[in-house]
N, C-alpha and C positions, 0 to 999 in steps of 0.2 A: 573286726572285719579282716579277712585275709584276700589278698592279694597273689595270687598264685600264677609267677612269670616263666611261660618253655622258654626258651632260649640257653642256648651254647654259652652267650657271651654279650655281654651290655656293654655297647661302644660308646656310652659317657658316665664318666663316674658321678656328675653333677643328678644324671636320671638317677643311676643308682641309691643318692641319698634319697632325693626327694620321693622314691616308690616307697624305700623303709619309712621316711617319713609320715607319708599318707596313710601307710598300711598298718600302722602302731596307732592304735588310741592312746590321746594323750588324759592322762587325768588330771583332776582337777587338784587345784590348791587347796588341802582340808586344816583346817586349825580347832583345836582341841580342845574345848570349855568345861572346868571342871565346878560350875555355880552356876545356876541361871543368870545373874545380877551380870554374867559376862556378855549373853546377847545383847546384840544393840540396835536390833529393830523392834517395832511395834510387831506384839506375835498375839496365838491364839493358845491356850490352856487346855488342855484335856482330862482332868481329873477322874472320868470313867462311873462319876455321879448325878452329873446333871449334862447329859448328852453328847456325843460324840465329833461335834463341828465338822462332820465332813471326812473324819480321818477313821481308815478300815486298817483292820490287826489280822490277820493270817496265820498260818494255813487253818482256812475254815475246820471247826470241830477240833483244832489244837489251839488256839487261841482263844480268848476267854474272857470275859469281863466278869469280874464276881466280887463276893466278899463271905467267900468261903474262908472259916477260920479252919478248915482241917486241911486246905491249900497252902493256906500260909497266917498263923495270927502274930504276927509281928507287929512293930511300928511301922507305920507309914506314912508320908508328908502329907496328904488329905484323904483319911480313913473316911468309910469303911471298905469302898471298894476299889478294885485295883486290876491290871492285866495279868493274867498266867499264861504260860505257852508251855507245850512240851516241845521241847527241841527248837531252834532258830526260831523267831519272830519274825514277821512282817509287818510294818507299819508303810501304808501306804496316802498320801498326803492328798485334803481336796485340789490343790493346785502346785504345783511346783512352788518350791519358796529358798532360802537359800541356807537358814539358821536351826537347827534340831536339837531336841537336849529331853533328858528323862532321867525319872529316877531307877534307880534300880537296886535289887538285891534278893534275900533270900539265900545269901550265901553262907550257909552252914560254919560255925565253927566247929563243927567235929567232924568236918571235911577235908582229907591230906594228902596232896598237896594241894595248894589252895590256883584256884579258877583263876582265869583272863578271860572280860569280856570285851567283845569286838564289837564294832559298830560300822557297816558294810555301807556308803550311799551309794545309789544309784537314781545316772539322770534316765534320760531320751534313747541315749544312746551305750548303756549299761553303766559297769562299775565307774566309780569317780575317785577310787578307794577307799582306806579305812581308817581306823581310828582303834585304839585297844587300850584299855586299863586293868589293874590287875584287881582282884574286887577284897575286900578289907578284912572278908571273911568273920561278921558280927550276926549275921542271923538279917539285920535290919533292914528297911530298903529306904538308906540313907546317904548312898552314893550316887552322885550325878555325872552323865555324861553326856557332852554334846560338842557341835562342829558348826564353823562355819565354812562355808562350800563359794571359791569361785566362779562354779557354775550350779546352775541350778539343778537343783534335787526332788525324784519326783516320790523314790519310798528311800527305807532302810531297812537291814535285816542287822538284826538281834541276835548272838551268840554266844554263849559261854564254852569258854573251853571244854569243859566236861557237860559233853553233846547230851547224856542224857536225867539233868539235872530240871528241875521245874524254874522255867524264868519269870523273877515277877518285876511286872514295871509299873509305877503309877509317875502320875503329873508328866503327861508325856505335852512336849513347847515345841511350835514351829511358827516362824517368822511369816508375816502377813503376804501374802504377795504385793510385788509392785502395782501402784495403779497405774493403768495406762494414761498414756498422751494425748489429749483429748483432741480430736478432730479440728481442722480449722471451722471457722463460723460459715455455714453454708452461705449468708448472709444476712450479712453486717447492719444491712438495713435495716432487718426487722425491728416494728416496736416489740414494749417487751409483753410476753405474754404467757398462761402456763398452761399446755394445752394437754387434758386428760385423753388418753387415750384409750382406757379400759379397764375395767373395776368389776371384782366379783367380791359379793357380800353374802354370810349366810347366819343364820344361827339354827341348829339343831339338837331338839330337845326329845328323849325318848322315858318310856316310864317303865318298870315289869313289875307287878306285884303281886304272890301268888299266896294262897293258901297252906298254909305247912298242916293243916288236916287234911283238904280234900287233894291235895298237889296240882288244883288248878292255878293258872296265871292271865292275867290280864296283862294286858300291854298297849302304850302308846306311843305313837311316833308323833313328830310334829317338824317341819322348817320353813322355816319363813326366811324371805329376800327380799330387797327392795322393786316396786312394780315399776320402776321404772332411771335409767343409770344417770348415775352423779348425782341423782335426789338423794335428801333427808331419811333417813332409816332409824326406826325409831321401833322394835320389834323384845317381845321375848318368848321364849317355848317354853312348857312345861320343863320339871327339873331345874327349874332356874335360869337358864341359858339366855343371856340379852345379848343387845347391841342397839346402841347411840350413835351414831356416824351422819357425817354430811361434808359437803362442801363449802369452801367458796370461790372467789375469783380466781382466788392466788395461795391455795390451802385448801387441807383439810383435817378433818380431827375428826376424833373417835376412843369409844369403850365399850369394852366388851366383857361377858361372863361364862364361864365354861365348867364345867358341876360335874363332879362321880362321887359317889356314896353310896354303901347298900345300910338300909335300916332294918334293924330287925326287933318284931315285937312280939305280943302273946299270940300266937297263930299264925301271923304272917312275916314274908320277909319283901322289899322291896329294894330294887335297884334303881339309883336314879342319876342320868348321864345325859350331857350335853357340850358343844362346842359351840364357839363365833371365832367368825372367821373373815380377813377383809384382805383384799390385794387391789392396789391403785398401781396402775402403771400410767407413765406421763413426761411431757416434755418440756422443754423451755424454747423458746426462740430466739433472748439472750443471753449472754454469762449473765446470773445469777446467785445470788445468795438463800441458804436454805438454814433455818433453825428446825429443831426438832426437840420438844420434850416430850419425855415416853416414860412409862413406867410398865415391868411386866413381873407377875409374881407365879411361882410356885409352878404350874407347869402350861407357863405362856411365855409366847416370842414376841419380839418385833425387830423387823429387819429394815434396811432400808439399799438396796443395789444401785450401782450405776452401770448396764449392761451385766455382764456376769459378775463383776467387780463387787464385794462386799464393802462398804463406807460405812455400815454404824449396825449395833444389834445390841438387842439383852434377851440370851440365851435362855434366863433363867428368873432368877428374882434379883429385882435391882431397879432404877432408878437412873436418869441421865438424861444430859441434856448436851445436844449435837449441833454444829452449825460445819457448814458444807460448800464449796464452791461447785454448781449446776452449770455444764456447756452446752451450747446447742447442737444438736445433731446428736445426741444420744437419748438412749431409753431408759428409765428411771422406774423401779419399781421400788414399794413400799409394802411390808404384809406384816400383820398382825393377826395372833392366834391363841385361842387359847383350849386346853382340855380340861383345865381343872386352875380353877379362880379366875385372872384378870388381867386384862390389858389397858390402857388408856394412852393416850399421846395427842398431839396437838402441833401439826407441818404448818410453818409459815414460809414464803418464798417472796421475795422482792429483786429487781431490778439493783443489778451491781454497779453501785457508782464508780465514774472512771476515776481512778485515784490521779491527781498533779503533780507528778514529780515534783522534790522539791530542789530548788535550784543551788548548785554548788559555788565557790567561790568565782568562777570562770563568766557564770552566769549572772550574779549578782553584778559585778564590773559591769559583763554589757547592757543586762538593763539600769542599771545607773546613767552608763553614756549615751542612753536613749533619750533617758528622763531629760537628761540634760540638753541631749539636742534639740527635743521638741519642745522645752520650754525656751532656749535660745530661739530657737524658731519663729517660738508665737510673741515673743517682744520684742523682734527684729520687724514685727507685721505690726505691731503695733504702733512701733515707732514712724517707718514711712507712712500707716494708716494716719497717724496725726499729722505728719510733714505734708500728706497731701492734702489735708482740711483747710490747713493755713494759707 
């Protein structure tokens, strides 16, 4: 931002500072991590194999996800695929976060004199500065670099010195975002309860199978959904495609099947492709506790948001089990998906016990002297209750 003052003559030097002041972006405090083992938040991975979490690479048609060996067939920390860029990179983040790190390389040893690579953040409000290592010059992409940032950072651009070299990065880390502060309890009152708010379920099953003598093809479609919302679904399409789902009070669960294959035999060839698919969005009306076990393999999700807020996922193939604090006055979605193999899981929610403080030394004294006064108490009543029988 510039600040651009007519004037002859500024009759206080105090305005004076404080115009350069305001008129100078200040940047942020950037610190330099040469390992990932140096981040120290819960972050998110991008290996450029099993999908992208949100995070875009630039300038479209120069940036590149591949696993082109004539690009580059070197080592790399999770082969086979990796980013290329010609010229600066851009990695742009699903949400502002504050920790970034990646690997990189590609750096020619029969290249002289040897590259520095930059690493540029940028918040809201532009640069936050940089960061630069000098790169080891072994071919590999075995060099890491990253930062953590005072303020929060919403991309980064990617440079090597020698502007017209091929950049390649894999295993690109950035820190989770904060979760927000969850709203006060609209009211305190409510009993507890978990109130669905709206659920789409599908499974879709398609067929094509065609004659490789005459080149004709048959084809079929199919989807089925539940006839009616929060009921029982219990459905499958041709090509395999199911789904098991239902509710209850305070939960839900479900599995799903999701199928592509082309078969090919003496004459014919056939393609056969299907998806299932479920999103429950829903509420609490008090703090609440949530368990979640999930399993999703091969190319199936399950997620689970609070507001935009991501709290739990498997990306990919894996396995895990989640438990969650639920506030009232937010929206809560869940979705599971699958294109190819399986999802299952199983949400449980209950009502958050109010924990009892446990009482410290201060506190034990006074109720001790309670204890005492009110059994002094009741055998001082005891004793006049006998003195006045007699």
């Amino acid at each position: 931002m510039l600040i651009r003052i007519v004037a002859t003559q500024l009759r206080s030097p105090l305005l004076a500072i404080l115009l350069l002041a305001f008129s100078s972006p200040a940047n942020a405090v950037l610190t330099q991590l040469s390992d990932p083992s140096q981040l120290t938040a819960a972050f998110t991975l991008v290996n450029f194999s099993t999908g992208s979490a949100g995070l875009v690479w630039g300038p479209p048609g120069q940036a590149v996800a591949t696993d082109s060996i004539a690009s580059y067939g070197g080592p790399l920390p999770s082969p086979p695929r990796f980013l290329q860029c010609d010229g600066p990179l851009t990695l742009t983040f699903p949400d502002p976060t504050t920790q970034v790190g990646f690997w990189f390389g590609h750096d020619n040893p029969g290249i002289y004199p040897a590259f520095d690579v930059t690493v540029e953040a940028f918040g809201t409000g532009g640069s936050l500065g940089s960061i630069t290592t000098a790169a080891n010059m072994n071919y590999a992409v075995d060099q890491f670099i990253g930062l953590i940032s005072t303020e929060v950072v919403t991309s980064v651009e990617v440079s090597y010195s020698l502007p017209s070299y091929l950049i390649v990065v894999d295993d690109v880390y950035f820190a989770d975002p904060i979760r927000p502060t969850p709203p006060p309890d609209p009211d305190p009152n409510d009993a507890f309860a978990v109130n669905f708010l709206s659920e789409t379920r599908s499974v879709v099953g398609s067929s094509n199978e065609c004659d490789l003598n005459t080149g004709e093809c048959t084809s079929q479609d199919q989807t089925a959904v539940p006839s009616a919302p929060f009921a029982d679904f219990v459905a499958s399409t041709i090509a395999g495609g199911s789904q098991n789902s239902g509710f209850t009070a305070t939960g839900f669960y479900g599995s799903g099947w999701g199928y592509f294959d082309t078969l090919i035999g003496a004459g014919f060839s056939q393609t056969l492709m299907s998806t299932s698919d479920l999103t429950v969005e829903f509420e609490v009306t008090t703090v609440s506790t949530l368990s979640i076990d999930a399993t999703a393999a091969i190319v199936a999700w399950v997620e689970f948001s609070e507001e935009s807020y991501l709290l739990f996922e498997i990306p990919g193939t894996g396995s895990a089990t989640h438990e969650d604090t639920l506030y009232p006055g937010l929206t809560y979605t869940f979705t599971a998906a699958s294109e190819s193999f399986f999802w299952d899981f199983t949400v449980d929610i209950e009502e958050q016990a109010v924990a009892v403080p446990a009482l410290g030394a201060a506190g034990r004294t006074l109720l001790l002297a309670a204890l005492v006064a009110t059994a002094m108490g009741a055998a001082g009543l005891g004793i006049r209750t006998a003195r006045k029988t007699r």
